[in-house]
C-alpha positions as CSV (number, residue, x, y, z in Angstrom):
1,X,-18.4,9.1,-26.0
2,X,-22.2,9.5,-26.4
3,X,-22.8,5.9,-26.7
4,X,-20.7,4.9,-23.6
5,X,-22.6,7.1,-21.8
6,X,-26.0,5.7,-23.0
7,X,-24.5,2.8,-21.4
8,X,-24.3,3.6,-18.1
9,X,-27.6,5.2,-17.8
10,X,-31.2,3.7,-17.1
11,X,-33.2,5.6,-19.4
12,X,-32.6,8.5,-21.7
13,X,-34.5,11.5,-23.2
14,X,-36.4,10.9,-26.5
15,X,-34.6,14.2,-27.4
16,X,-31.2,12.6,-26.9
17,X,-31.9,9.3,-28.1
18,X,-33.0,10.9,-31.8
19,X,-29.8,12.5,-32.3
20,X,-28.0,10.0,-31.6
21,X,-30.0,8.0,-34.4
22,X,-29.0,10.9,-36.5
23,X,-25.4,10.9,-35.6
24,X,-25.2,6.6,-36.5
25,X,-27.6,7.4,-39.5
26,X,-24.9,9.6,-41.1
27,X,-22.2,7.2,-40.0
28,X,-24.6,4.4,-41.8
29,X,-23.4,5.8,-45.3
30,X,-19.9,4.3,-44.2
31,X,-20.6,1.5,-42.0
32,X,-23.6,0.0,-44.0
33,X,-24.3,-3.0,-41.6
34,X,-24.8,-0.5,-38.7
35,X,-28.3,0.1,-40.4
36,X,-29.3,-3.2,-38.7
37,X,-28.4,-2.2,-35.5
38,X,-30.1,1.4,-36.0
39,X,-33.4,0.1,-36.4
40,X,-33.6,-1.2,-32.8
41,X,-33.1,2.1,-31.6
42,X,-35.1,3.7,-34.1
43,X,-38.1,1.2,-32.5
44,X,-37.8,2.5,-29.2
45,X,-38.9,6.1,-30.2
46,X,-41.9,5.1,-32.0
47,X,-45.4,6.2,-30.1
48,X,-43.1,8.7,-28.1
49,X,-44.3,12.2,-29.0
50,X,-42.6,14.5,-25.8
51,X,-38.7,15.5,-26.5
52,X,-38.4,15.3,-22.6
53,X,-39.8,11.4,-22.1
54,X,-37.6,9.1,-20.5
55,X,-36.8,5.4,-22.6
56,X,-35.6,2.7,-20.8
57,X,-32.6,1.0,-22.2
58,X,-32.7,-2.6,-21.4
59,X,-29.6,-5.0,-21.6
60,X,-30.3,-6.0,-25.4
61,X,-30.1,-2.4,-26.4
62,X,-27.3,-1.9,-24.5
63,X,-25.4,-4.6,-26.0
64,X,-26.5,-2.8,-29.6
65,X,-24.7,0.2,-28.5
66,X,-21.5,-2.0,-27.5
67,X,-21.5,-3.4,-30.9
68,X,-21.6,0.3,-32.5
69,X,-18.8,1.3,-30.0
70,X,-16.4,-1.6,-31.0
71,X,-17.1,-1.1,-34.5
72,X,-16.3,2.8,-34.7
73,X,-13.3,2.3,-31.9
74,X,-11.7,-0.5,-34.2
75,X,-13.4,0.6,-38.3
76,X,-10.4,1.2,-40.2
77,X,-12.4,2.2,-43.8
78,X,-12.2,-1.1,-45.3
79,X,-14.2,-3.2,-46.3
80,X,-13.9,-6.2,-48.4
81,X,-17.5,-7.2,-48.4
82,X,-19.1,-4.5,-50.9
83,X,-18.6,-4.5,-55.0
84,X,-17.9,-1.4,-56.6
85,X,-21.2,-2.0,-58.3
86,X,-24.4,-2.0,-56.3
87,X,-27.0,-3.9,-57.3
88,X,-30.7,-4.0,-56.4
89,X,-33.2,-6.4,-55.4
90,X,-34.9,-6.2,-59.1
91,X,-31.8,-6.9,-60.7
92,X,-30.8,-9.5,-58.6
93,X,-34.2,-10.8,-58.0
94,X,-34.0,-11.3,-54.6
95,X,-36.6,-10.7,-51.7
96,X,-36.8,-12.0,-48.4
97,X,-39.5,-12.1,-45.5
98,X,-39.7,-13.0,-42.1
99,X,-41.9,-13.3,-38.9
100,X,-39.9,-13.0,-35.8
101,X,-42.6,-15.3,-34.0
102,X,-43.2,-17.8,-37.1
103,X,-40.2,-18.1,-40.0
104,X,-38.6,-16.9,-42.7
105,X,-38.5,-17.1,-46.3
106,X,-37.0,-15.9,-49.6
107,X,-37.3,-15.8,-53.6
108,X,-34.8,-15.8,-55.9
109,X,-35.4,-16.0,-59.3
110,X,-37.9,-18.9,-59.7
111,X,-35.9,-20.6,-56.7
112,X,-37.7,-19.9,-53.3
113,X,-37.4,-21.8,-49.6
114,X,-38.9,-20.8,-46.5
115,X,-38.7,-22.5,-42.9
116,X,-39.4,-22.1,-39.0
117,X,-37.6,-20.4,-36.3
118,X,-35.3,-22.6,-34.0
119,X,-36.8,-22.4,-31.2
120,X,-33.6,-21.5,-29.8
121,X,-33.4,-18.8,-32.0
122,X,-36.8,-16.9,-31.5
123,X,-35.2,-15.2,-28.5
124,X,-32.5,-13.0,-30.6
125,X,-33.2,-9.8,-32.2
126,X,-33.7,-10.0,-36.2
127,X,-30.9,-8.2,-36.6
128,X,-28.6,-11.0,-35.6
């Protein structure tokens, strides 16, 4: 219910807002694409040094924290989307790039492609 009531509210305390980052960190070990969403919030702390600052929580945010709040009302432990073998970016040979202002880009292998932004696009958050 800590989320719905970051909702309602303006701004938060720095103090509040980092343990709420620790509370969705811990849930990130079960709901691994949360760990998108967690770095916006993580962003908002940075440069912040005073547990009783105030952060305002503009409307993206706030639809971040309605995304978390769906996702834990409705998470019923599956999910079909992970192998029971994990592999990494060395083994796979896969690393990505991108400039939220320019483009994006990728290697695989010897296969690589990169590209502009939409300009439609350059208004979303990277996480989407």
């Amino acid at each position: 219910m800590l989320l719905h009531n970051f909702c309602k509210c303006r701004t938060v305390k720095l103090k509040e807002l980092q343990s709420s980052i620790g509370l969705l960190n811990f849930t990130c070990q079960v709901i691994v694409p949360g760990r998108a969403f967690l770095c916006c919030l993580i962003d908002l702390t940075k440069g912040i040094r005073q547990p009783h600052h105030h952060i305002h929580l503009r409307k993206g945010l706030k639809q971040d924290l309605l995304s978390w709040i769906r996702f834990l009302e409705e998470f019923n432990g599956k999910s079909f989307f992970l192998d029971n073998t994990w592999k990494t970016l060395h083994t796979l040979e896969l690393y990505t790039d991108e400039a939220g202002s320019i483009g994006f880009g990728a290697a695989f292998g010897k296969h690589w492609f990169s590209g502009e932004w939409l300009v439609s696009w350059k208004t979303y958050n990277i996480a989407v």
